[in-house]
N, C-alpha and C positions, 0 to 999 in steps of 0.2 A: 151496886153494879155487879151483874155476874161473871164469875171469872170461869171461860170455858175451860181451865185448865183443871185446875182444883175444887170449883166447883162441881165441874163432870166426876169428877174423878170421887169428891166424896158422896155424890149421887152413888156411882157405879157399884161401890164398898158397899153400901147399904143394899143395892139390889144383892150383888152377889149372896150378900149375907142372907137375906130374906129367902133365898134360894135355896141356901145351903142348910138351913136351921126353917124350914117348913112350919109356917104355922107364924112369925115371928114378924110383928108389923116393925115398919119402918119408917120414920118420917122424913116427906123431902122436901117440906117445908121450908127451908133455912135458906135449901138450893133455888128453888124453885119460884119464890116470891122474887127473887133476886131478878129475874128474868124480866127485861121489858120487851117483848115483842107485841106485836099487833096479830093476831090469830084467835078466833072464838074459839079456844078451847081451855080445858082445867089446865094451868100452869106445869103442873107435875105431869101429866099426860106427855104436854111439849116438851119437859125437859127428858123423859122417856125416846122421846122420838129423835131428840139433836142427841141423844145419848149412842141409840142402838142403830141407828140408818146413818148408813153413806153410798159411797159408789158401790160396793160392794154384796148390796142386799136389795131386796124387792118389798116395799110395802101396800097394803089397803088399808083405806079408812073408811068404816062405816060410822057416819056422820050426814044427818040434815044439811051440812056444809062440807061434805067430804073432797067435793073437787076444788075448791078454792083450798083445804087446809092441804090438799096433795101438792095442787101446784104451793104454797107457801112452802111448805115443808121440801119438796124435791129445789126448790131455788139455793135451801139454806144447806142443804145435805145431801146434793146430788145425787140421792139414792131413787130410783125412777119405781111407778105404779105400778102393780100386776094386778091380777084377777085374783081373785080371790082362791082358785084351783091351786097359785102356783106362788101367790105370796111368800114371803118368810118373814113377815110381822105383820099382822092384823090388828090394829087399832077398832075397839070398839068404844063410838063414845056415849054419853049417857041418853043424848037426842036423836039417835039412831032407832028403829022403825025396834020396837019391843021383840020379835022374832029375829034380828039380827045378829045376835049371837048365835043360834042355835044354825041359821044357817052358816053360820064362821064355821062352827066347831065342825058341823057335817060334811063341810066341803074343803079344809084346809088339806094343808098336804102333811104327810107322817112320813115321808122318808123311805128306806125298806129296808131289809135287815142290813144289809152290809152298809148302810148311810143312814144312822136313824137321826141322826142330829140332822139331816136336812129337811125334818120336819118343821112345818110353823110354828111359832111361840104369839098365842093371845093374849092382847094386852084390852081391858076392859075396865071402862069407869064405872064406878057403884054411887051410890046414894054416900053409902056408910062403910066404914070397916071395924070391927072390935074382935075382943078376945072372947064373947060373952061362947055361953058350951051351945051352938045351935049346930057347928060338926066339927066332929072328931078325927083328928089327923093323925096317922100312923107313918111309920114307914123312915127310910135311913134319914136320920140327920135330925132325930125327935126322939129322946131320951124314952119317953114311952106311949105318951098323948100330949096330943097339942090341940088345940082350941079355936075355930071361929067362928064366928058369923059377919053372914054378907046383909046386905038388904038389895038381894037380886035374887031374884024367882030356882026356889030349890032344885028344880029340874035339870039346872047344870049338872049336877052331880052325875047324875042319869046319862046325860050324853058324854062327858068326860069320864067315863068308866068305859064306854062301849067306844069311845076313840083310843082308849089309851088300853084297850083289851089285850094287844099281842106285845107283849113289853120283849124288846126295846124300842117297840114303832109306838108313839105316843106325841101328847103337845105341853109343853106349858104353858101356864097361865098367868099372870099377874094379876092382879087388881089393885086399883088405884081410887081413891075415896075423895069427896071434896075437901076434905081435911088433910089430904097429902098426905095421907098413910097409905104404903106398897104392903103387897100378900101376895106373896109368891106360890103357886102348887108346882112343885115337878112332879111328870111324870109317873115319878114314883111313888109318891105317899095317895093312898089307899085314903077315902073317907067316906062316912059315912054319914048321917042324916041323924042328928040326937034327936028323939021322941020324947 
């Protein structure tokens, strides 16, 4: 049975940390099978979503099912739908139209200098997450190099260099795996493309 107290809360621990320590999977497995809802999406995704939306905040989901999992989701966390322009969490999930990401990252919002935290934070479902060397992650809270690979089309790189170009106007990112491993990118850390 999931306990929304202590299981949010050791969900949260794990995000934070994955955030703060760049490069560093997380399992939210333990939290997240815990969860009996009725919604097609990956477990971990939803427990993401009852995590970070309430009244407070604006979500998208780009999903084959994204209006049904809106209204599910806005019933359970009264946090209501925006546009993609004006979002402050964009759900992408893995049955989402292949170009759905790249239009997230080009159109979300970054905030501006004196409000840069009011930019979107992407959260995206992968195939896969590992530590295998396919890019190189630099940058605060990564002793020197940090490690991973996705199995989602390398071109993110590319558009998350040129969204996150005027630092400290930028977005993060999550990834989340069918296996319930999180990957956090802030902002900050610099990566690059192993050849």
């Amino acid at each position: 049975m999931f306990d929304h107290v202590h299981d949010s809360q050791k969900a949260y621990r794990k995000l934070v940390d994955s955030l703060a320590k760049p490069g560093t999977i997380n399992s939210l497995k333990p939290e997240s099978e815990k969860l009996d809802l009725s919604v097609n999406c990956n477990k971990s995704m939803l427990l993401l979503m009852l995590m970070l939306l309430d009244t407070e905040v604006t979500f998208q989901i780009l999903s084959e099912n994204s209006e049904k999992i809106a209204k599910y989701i806005n019933q359970l966390t009264y946090a209501k739908t925006e546009s993609l322009e004006k979002a402050d969490f964009i759900f992408v999930l893995q049955d989402s139209a292949a170009e759905d990401f790249f239009t997230a990252i080009e159109g979300c919002k970054l905030g501006d200098l004196v409000n840069p935290h009011l930019s979107a934070t992407l959260i995206i479902e992968v195939e896969r997450i590992t530590n295998e060397k396919q890019l190189i992650l630099k940058g605060p809270g990564i002793k020197e190099t940090n490690y991973a690979a996705l199995s989602f089309a390398e071109d993110w790189v590319h558009y998350r260099a040129a969204k996150n170009a005027e630092y400290p106007l930028g977005v993060e990112i999550y990834f989340i795996d069918k296996e319930h491993n999180l990957l956090a990118i802030p902002r900050t850390t610099t990566i690059s493309v192993k050849r």
